[in-house]
N, C-alpha and C positions, 0 to 999 in steps of 0.2 A: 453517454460520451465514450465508454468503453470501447462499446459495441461499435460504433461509428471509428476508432482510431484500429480495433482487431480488422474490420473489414476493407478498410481503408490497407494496411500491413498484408492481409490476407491479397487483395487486387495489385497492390506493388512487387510483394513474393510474386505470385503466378505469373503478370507479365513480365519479371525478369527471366524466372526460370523456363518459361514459356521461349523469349528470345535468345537463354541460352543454349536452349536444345534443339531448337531450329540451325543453331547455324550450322553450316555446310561449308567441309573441303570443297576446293576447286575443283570442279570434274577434272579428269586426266586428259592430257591431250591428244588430241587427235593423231592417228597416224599420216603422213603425207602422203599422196600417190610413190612411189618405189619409182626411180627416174631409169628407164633402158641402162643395160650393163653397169649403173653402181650400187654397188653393197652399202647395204643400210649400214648406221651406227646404229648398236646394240651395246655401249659402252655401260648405258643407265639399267641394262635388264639386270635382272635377279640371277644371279647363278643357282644351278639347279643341282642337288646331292645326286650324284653318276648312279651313286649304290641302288638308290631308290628304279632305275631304269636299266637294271642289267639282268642279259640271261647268260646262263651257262649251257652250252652244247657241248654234247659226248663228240669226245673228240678219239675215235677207236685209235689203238695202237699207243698211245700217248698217254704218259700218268696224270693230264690235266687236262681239266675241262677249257673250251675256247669261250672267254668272254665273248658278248656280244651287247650293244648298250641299243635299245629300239625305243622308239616312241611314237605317237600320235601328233599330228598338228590339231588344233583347235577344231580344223576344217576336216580334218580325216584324212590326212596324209600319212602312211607310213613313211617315218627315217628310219637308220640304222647307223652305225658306227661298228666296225671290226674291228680286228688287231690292226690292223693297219692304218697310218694315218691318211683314212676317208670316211668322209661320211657321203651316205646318201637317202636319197627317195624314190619311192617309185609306185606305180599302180597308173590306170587309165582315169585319174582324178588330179594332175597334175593344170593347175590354173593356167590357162593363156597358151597351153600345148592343146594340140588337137591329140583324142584317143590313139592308140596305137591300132592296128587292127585284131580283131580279135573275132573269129568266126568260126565256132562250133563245127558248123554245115560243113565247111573248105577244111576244117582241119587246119586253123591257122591258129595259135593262141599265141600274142604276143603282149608286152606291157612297157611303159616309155619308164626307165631310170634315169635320173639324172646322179652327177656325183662329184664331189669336188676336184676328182683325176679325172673326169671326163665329160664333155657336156649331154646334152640327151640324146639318149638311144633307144630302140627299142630292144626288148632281150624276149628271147620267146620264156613262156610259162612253165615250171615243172609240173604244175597241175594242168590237167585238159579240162577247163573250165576259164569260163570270161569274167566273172565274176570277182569283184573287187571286195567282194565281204568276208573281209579275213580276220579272226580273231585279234581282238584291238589289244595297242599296248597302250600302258599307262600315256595319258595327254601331261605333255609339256605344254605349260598354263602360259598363257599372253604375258608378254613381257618378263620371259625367263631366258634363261642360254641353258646348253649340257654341254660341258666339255670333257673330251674325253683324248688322250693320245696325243693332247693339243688340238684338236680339232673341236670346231668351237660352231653349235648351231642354234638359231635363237628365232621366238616365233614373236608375232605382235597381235593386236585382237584385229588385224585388217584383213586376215589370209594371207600374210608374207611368212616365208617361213626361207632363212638364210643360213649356208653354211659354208664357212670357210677354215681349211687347213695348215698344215705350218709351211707348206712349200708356197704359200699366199694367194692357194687358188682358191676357185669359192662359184657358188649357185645363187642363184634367187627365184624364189616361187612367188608369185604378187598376181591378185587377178589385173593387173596395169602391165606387168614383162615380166615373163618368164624368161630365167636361159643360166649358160655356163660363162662364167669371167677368168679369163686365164691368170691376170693377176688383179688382186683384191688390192 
């Protein structure tokens, strides 16, 4: 009788603790396609510590160094953020933009920017090389923002990666529409 009430207890414990460990949060939800010229809401992301994403550049003549705050997208997009209130992106990896041109042979090295003071351009390369494998900065994680100068950029896990400034201008990178929005 024991035996029969412990195994009995023993089959009741396991399949409770069995269905308590199975259960599952909600998966997260989906990102929506990114609709031509509007800026996503980024209201629910994480704010992301600035410090964790900042370099210092020798700034000759001057008793201090120039911030500069850079990061990776998910996808492998370099941003950046200056002293100045912009942020931007740029490399021949920008989604829904066609490459810039960039030919060794011709002597042509160019790469497309986008920025929140201006929509995309191409800017020729300080390096003579086409190559977009440039030492990576730390990735700002899906569903983060960095704000920095008030300028406020935030990525998702679909490949959008948004930034907009305090004069309410702003970009979007989405493999569904890329471009510059004059006001956010």
């Amino acid at each position: 009788m024991m035996y029969r009430i412990s195994a009995t207890l023993l089959l009741f414990t396991t399949a409770w603790m069995s269905s308590a460990c199975t259960a599952t949060a909600d998966p997260p939800t989906p990102t929506p396609t990114v609709e031509a010229g509007k800026f996503p809401d980024m209201s629910a992301y994480t704010p992301a510590n600035p410090d964790d994403y900042i370099q210092q550049l020798d700034n000759p003549g001057r008793p201090t160094k120039l911030n500069k705050y850079s990061f990776n997208t998910p996808d492998g997009i370099r941003c950046s953020f200056g002293q100045l209130a912009s942020a931007s992106c740029g490399g021949n990896n920008l989604p829904s933009i066609p490459a810039a041109v960039c030919d060794s042979a011709q002597g042509v090295y160019r790469y497309n920017l986008v920025s929140t003071s201006q929509g995309v351009q191409q800017w020729p390369r300080g390096e003579r090389n086409c190559s977009d494998d440039l030492p990576p900065h730390k990735v700002l994680p899906p569903f983060h923002t960095l704000t920095v100068y008030e300028v406020t950029c935030g990525v998702d896990d679909q490949g959008t990666t948004a930034c907009k400034d305090p004069q309410g201008r702003g970009f979007v990178l989405s493999p569904s529409w890329s471009g510059w929005i004059p006001k956010v």
